[in-house]
Structures are given as structure tokens and as C-alpha cells.
C-alpha positions as CSV (number, residue, x, y, z in Angstrom):
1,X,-9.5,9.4,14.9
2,X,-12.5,9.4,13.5
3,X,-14.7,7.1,11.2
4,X,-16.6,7.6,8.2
5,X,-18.9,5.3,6.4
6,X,-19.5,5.3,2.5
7,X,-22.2,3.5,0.4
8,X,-23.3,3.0,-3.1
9,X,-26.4,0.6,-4.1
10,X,-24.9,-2.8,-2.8
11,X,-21.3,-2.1,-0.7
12,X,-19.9,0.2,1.9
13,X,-16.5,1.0,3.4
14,X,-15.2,2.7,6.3
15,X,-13.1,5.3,6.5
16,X,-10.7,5.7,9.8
17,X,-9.3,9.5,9.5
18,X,-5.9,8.0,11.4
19,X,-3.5,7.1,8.4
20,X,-7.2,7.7,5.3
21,X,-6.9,4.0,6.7
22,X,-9.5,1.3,5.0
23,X,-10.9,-0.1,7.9
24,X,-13.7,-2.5,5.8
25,X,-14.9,-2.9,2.7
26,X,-18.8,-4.7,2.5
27,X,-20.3,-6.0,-0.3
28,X,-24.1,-7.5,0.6
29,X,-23.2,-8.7,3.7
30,X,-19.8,-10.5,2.9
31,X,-16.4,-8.8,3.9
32,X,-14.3,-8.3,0.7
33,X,-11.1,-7.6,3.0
34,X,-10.2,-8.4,6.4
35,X,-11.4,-5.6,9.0
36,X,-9.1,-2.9,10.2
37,X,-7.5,-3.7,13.9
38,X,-5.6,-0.9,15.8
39,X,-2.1,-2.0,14.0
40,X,-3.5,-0.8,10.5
41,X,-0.8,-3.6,9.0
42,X,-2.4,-6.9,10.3
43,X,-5.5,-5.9,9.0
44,X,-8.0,-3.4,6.8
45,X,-5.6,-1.7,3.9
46,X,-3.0,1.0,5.9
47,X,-1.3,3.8,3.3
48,X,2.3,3.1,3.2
49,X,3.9,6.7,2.6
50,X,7.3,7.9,1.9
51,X,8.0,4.4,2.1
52,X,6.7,0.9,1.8
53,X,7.9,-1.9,3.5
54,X,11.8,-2.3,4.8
55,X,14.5,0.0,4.6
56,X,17.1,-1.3,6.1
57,X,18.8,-0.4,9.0
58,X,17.0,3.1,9.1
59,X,19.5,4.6,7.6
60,X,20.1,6.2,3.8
61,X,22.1,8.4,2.1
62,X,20.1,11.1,-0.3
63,X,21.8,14.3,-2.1
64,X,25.2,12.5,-0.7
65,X,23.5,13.5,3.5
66,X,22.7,10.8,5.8
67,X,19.3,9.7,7.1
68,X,18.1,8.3,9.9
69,X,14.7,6.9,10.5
70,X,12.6,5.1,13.4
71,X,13.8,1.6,14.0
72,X,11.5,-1.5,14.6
73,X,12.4,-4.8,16.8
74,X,14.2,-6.0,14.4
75,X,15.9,-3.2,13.6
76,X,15.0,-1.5,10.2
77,X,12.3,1.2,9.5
78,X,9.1,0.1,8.1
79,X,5.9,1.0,6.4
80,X,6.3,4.9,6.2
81,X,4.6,7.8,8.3
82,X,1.0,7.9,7.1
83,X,-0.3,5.8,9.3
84,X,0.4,7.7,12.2
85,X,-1.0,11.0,11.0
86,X,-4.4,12.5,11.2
87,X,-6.5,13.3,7.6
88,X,-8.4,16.0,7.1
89,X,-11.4,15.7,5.1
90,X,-11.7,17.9,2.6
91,X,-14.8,17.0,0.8
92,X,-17.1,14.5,1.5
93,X,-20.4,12.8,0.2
94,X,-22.4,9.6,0.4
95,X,-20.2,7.4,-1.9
96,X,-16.7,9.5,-1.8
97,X,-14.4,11.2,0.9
98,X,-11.4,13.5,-0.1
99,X,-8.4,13.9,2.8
100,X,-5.4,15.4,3.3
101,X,-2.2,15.6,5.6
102,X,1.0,17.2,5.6
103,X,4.4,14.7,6.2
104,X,7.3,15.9,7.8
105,X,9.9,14.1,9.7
106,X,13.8,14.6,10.4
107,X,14.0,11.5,9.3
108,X,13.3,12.8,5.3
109,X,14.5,16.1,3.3
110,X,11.5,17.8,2.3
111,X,7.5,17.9,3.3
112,X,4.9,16.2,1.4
113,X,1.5,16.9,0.8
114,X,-0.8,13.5,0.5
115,X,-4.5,13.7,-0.9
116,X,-6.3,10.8,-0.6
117,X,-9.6,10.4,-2.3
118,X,-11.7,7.4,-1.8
119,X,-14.8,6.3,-4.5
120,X,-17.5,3.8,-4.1
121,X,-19.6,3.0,-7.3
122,X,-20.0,-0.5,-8.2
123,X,-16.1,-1.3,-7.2
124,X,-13.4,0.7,-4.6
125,X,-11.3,3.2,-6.2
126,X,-8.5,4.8,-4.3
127,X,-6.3,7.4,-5.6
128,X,-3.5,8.9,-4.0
129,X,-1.4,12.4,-4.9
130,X,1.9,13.2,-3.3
131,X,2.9,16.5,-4.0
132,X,6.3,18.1,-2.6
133,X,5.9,20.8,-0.9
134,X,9.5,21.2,0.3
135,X,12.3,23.1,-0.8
136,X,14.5,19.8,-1.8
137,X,13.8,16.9,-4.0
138,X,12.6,13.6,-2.2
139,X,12.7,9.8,-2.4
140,X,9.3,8.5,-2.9
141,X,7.8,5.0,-3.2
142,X,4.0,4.4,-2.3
143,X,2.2,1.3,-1.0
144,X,-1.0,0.0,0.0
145,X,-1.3,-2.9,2.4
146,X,-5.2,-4.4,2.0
147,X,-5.7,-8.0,3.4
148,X,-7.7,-9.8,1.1
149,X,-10.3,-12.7,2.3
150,X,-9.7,-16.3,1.0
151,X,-11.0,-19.5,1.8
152,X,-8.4,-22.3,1.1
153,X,-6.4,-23.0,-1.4
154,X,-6.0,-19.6,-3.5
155,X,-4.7,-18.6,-7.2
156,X,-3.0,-15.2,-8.5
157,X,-3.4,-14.3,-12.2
158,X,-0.7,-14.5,-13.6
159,X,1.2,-16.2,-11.8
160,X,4.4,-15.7,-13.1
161,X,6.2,-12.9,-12.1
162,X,9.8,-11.8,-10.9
163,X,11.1,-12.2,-7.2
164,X,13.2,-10.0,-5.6
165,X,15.9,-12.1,-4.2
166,X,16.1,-11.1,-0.3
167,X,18.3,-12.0,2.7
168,X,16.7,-10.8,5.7
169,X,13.9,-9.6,4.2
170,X,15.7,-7.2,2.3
171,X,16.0,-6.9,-1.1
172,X,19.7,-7.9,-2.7
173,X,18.8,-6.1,-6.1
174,X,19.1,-9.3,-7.8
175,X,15.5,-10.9,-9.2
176,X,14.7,-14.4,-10.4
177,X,11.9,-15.9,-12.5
178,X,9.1,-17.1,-10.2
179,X,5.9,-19.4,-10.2
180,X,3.3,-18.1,-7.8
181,X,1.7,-21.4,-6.4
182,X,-0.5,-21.5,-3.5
183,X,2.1,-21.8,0.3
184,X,4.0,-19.0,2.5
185,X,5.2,-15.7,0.8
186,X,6.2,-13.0,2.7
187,X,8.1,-12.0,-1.0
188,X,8.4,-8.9,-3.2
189,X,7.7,-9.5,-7.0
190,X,8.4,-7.2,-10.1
191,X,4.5,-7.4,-11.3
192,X,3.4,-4.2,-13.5
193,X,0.2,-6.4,-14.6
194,X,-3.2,-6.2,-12.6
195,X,-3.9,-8.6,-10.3
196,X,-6.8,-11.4,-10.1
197,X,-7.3,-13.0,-7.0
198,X,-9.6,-16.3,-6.6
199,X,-10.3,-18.7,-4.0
200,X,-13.8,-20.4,-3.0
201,X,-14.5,-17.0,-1.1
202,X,-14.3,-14.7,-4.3
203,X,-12.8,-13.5,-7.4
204,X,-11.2,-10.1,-6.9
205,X,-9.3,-7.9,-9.4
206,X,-6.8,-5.5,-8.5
207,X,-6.3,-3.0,-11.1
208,X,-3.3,-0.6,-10.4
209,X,-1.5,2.6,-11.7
210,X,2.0,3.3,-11.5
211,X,2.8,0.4,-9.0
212,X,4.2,-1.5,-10.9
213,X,5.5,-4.6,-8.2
214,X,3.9,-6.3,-5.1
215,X,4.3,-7.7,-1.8
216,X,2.8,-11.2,-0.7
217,X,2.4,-12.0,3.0
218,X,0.7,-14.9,4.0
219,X,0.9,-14.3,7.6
220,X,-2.7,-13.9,8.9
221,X,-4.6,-17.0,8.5
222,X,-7.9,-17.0,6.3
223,X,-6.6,-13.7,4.4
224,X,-4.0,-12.9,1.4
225,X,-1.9,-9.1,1.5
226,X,-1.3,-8.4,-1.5
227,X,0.3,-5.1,-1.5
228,X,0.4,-3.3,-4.6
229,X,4.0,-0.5,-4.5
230,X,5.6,1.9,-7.1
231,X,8.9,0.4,-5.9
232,X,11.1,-2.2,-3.7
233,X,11.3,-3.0,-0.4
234,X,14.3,-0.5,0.6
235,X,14.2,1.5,-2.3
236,X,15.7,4.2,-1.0
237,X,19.3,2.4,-0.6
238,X,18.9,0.0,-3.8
239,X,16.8,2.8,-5.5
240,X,14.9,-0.5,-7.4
241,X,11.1,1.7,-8.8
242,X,12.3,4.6,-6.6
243,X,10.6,7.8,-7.8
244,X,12.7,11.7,-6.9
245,X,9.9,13.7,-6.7
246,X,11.4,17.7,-7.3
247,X,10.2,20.7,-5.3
248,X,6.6,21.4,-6.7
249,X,5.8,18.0,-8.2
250,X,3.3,15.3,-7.9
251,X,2.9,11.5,-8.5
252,X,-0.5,9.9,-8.9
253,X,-0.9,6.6,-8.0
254,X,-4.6,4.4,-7.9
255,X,-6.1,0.9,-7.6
256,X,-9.3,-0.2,-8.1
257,X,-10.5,-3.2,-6.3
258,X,-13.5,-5.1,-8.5
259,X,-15.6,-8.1,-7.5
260,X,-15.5,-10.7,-10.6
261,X,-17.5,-13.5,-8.6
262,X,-19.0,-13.9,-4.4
């Protein structure tokens, strides 16, 4: 693990090597996001890669083979395996860093190569490239998990959206139209528009590329997740925004986090 630190005229972020993890992202002297903790989900923005969120049970069938994944408590695989590997970096300066890591598990039929290149110039830009370097074709669906700062009651825009409908946190296939109102969400939504964010603490815009839904958790008091994903929670079984990525191919997929208002 190690950390780097980025700056432009007015913010800076940090850079944690394990998992290209955002540990913090400054602007003046007010945290934008919450900072990082040593579980890179209850805090900072963790890279969820092959996977985001649940799938269920560990298990999945892919090319008609079985596939069986590390379980958590409660007994389903979660959040992927970037955030347990060690980036390279590649190429960095003051207000950019570019990393890299190679994922391979028994757990998933072929190996991925994941760039990561972060950009500081008057707003964040992350973008990510998944390339398989394996001899098979591959499920893929990408997350991110930042943890954005509010200060009480906060609005999304739009607000409207469609829900996955979920039993056990996982995702029946079904969807229903939603209202997003201030309360609890630990919810899935089809959302392919960007994302604006306001409370009395700021006005942030989440602009995102081929992720085209979102996860809300309200679980850490004084902060909003609002994941943006290419796909469903369990997306390799119900295959809802799951990408096959063939032998040789790549995806890109970026957000860009803006401050409208502090």
C-alpha cells in the first residue's frame, strides 16, 4: 500500500495503490467525500471489479461451467477483486496518476487487465479500461462506491428512476417506477442520466459513461453512496446490464465528479 497525493489550483485527492482506491477528495479545505477507512466500502470510493455489489450465493453458471466465488456473512460474494489487489503506477504527475493490475481468480474464466487513470483539473475524472487478457470470454459489470458528504435532508436530480425489485438484497429481475425522496435506501435503480446531488453541504454532479444504473445506501450517517454500475446487483445470474467481454477486448467506463455549489 502506498499513497499518493494529487493537486490542481484549489483541490487534491489521495491515491491508496491497494484496490487505485480514492481515499479523499479536498476541495479548499472542505471534504467532498467521506475519507477512506481500511474497509475501502464504508468509506472513500473502492473500485468494484469483475463485479459490483451481490451475487448471490457465490455461485454462477457461465459458457454452461459452474462458478464459485468467496462467500461473505451472509453468504453471497460481493464487491469484486480490486480491492484487494496492489496497482502499479504507471505514469504519474502532479494532477494525474495512471495504474494498473492484473485479475485472476478460480473463481472467474479468464484474466483481466484494469487501468485506472485518475485526473484532477477543476473537477475528478476517473476512467477505467478492462481489457481481457484471457483466452475465454468473461462476465463483466463495473462499479464505483464513493460516499458522498451531506448535511440533512438531501435531493437527487432526477428523482425518478426505476427500482430493481429485491428480496434479500438481491435483484428479482423485475423493476418498478420509483420516486427518490429523502429516507433509507440501500436500493438498486435503472438510472442512465447523470446525477446531481444537493444538500446544505454542497451541490455535486455525477456525470457517468456507460453505467447506466446506481446503488443508494444510506448506511453511514452524514454521507450518501451513490454508486454509479454498468449493470445489476448479481448480474452475472440475471445478466440485467451485464457486459461479455471476448478474448482481446476492452470496455471503458468514467465519471466525473463536479462541484456546482460549497
Amino acid at each position: 500500500m502506498v499513497l499518493f497525493n494529487l493537486f490542481d489550483d484549489q483541490s487534491r485527492i489521495l491515491i491508496d495503490t491497494k484496490g487505485a482506491y480514492l481515499h479523499s477528495y479536498v476541495i479548499g479545505n472542505k471534504n467532498i467525500i467521506l475519507n477512506g477507512t481500511e474497509i475501502q466500502t464504508r468509506g472513500g470510493m473502492a473500485l468494484l471489479i469483475p463485479f459490483a455489489n451481490r451475487i448471490k450465493n457465490g455461485k454462477y453458471v457461465w459458457n454452461g461451467k459452474t462458478y464459485e466465488l468467496k462467500i461473505n456473512q451472509e453468504g453471497n460474494a460481493i464487491h469484486g477483486f480490486a480491492i484487494d489487489k496492489e496497482f502499479q503506477v504507471i505514469e504519474r504527475n502532479e494532477n494525474s496518476i495512471f495504474l494498473s493490475t492484473s485479475i485472476k481468480d478460480p473463481g472467474y474464466p479468464s484474466n483481466l487487465l484494469v487501468n485506472v487513470k485518475y485526473e484532477l483539473k477543476k473537477k475528478l475524472n476517473l476512467e477505467i479500461e478492462i481489457i481481457n487478457e484471457g483466452k475465454e470470454n468473461a462476465p463483466l459489470l463495473v462499479g464505483t462506491h464513493p460516499y458522498f458528504i451531506v448535511e440533512g435532508k438531501w435531493k437527487i436530480s432526477p428523482n425518478k428512476a426505476k427500482k430493481c425489485i429485491s428480496r434479500n438484497k438481491i435483484p428479482t429481475g423485475e423493476f418498478e417506477d420509483s420516486i427518490i425522496n429523502y429516507g433509507e435506501f440501500d436500493d438498486c435503480f435503472y438510472f442512465p442520466e447523470n446525477v446531481i446531488i444537493n444538500s446544505k453541504y454542497s451541490k455535486i454532479k455525477l456525470i457517468k459513461q456507460n453505467m447506466d444504473f446506481i446503488h443508494m445506501y444510506t448506511g453511514i450517517k452524514g454521507s450518501l453512496a451513490v454508486e454509479p454500475m454498468s449493470g445489476a446487483p448479481d448480474s452475472f445470474n440475471n445478466k440485467i446490464g451485464l457486459k461479455s467481454l471476448d478474448p482481446g477486448d476492452y470496455e471503458l467506463f468514467n465519471i466525473r465528479i463536479e462541484l456546482e455549489k460549497i
